[in-house]
C-alpha positions in Angstrom: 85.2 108.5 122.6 84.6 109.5 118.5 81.9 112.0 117.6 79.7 109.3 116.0 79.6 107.2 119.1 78.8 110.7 121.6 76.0 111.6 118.9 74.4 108.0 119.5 74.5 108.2 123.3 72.7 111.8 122.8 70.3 110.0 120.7 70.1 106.9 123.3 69.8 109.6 126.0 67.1 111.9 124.4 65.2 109.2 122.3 61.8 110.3 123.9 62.1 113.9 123.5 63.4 113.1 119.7 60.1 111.0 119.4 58.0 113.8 121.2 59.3 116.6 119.0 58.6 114.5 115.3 55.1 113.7 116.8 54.4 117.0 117.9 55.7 119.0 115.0 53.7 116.0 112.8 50.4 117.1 114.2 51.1 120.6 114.1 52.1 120.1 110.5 48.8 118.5 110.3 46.9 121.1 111.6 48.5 123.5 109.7 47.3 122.0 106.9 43.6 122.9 107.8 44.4 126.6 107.3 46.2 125.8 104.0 42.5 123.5 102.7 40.4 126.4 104.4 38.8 129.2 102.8 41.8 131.4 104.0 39.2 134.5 101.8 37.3 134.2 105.0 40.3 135.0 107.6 41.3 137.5 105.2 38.2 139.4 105.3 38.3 139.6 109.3 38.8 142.4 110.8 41.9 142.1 113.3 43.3 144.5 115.8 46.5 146.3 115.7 48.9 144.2 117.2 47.8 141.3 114.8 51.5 139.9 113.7 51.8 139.3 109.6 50.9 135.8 108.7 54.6 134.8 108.3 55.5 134.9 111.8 53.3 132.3 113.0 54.8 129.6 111.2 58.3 129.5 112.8 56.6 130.6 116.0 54.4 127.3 116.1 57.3 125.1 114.9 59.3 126.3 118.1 56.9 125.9 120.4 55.8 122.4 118.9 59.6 121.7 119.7 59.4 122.6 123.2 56.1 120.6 123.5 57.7 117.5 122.2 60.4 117.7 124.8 58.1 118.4 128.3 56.4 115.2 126.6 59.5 113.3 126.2 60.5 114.8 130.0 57.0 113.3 131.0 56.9 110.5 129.8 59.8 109.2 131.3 58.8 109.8 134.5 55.1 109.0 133.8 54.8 107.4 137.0 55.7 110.5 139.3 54.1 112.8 136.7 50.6 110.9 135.6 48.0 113.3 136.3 50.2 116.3 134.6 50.7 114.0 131.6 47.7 113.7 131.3 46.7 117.4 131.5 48.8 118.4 129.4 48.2 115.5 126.7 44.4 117.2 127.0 45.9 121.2 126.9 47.8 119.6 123.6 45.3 118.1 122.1 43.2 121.5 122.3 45.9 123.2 120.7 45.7 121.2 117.7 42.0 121.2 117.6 42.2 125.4 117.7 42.9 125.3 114.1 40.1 123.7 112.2 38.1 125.2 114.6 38.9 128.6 113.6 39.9 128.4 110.4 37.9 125.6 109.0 34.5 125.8 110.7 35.0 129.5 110.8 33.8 129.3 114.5 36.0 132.5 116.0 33.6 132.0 119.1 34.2 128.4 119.6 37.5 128.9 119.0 38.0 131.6 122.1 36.3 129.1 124.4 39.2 126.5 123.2 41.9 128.7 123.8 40.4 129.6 127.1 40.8 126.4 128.2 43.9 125.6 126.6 45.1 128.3 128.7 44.0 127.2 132.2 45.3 124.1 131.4 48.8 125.0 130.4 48.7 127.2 133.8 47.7 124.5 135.5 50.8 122.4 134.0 52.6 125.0 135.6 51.7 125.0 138.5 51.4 120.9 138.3 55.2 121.2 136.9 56.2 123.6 140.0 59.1 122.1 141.4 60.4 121.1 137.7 62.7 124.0 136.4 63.1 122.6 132.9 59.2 121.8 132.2 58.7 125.2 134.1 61.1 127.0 131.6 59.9 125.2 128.2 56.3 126.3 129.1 57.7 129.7 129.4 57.4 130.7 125.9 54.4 128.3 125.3 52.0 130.3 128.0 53.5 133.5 126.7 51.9 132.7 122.9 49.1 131.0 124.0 48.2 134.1 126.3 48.9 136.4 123.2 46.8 134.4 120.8 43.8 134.0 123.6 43.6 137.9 123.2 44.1 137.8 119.3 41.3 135.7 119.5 39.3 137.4 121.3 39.6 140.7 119.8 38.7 138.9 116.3 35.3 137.7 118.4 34.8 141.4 120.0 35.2 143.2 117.0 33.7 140.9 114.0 30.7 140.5 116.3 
């Protein structure tokens, strides 16, 4: 079998997690963009704890784990029958993520922003536990809960100490 024919069964194979990584790394782009149109003077001016990462590591951070989300979705979606309910959670936990950004950055509301993560964060625990008996949705939400855990309590030590 030639390489180019094996690259196009891989493509054939994966065609929903390919479609579910462009569209996720799309809207992250998107909501990226927010925080590039955003008074950025304002973020700047926060105070931020310690163990707040420089500015350049959040970038290819986001862009993995927008990868990882595009492939559960692709692994979802083509079971969507079996998996409907956990779809549909974590179609919800995503589309809190991507509201996270204009919410904190654009509207400036750190507070609002907290109680978004919050719940993004039950949700994607509750994928978990939703995605149990699945080792591969179980191990690309790894890295996803670990972040998403981390930023919760970046967020809220922006809230506690710019009170």
């Amino acid at each position: 079998m030639s390489k180019a024919l094996k690259l196009k069964n891989l493509v054939i194979k994966f065609k929903l997690e390919i479609y579910g990584i462009i569209i996720c790394l799309t809207l992250g782009l998107l909501s990226g963009l927010v925080v590039k149109i955003s008074d950025y003077s304002w973020y700047n001016n926060l105070l931020k704890p310690s163990f707040n990462p420089p500015n350049w590591v959040f970038r290819p951070v986001w862009s993995f784990i927008y990868v990882t989300i595009g492939i559960i979705f692709g692994i979802l979606y083509k079971n969507i029958n079996k998996n409907c309910l956990l779809f549909s959670i974590f179609s919800i936990q995503f589309i809190l993520n991507i509201l996270w950004s204009p919410i904190f950055f654009y509207f400036q509301r750190v507070d609002l922003a907290f109680y978004n993560i919050t719940i993004l964060w039950l949700s994607i625990a509750l994928c978990g536990y939703l995605a149990r008996n699945n080792r591969s949705i179980l191990f690309l939400l790894c890295p996803y809960f670990l972040w998403i855990s981390f930023a919760w309590l970046l967020n809220f030590k922006i809230y506690q100490i710019n009170i």
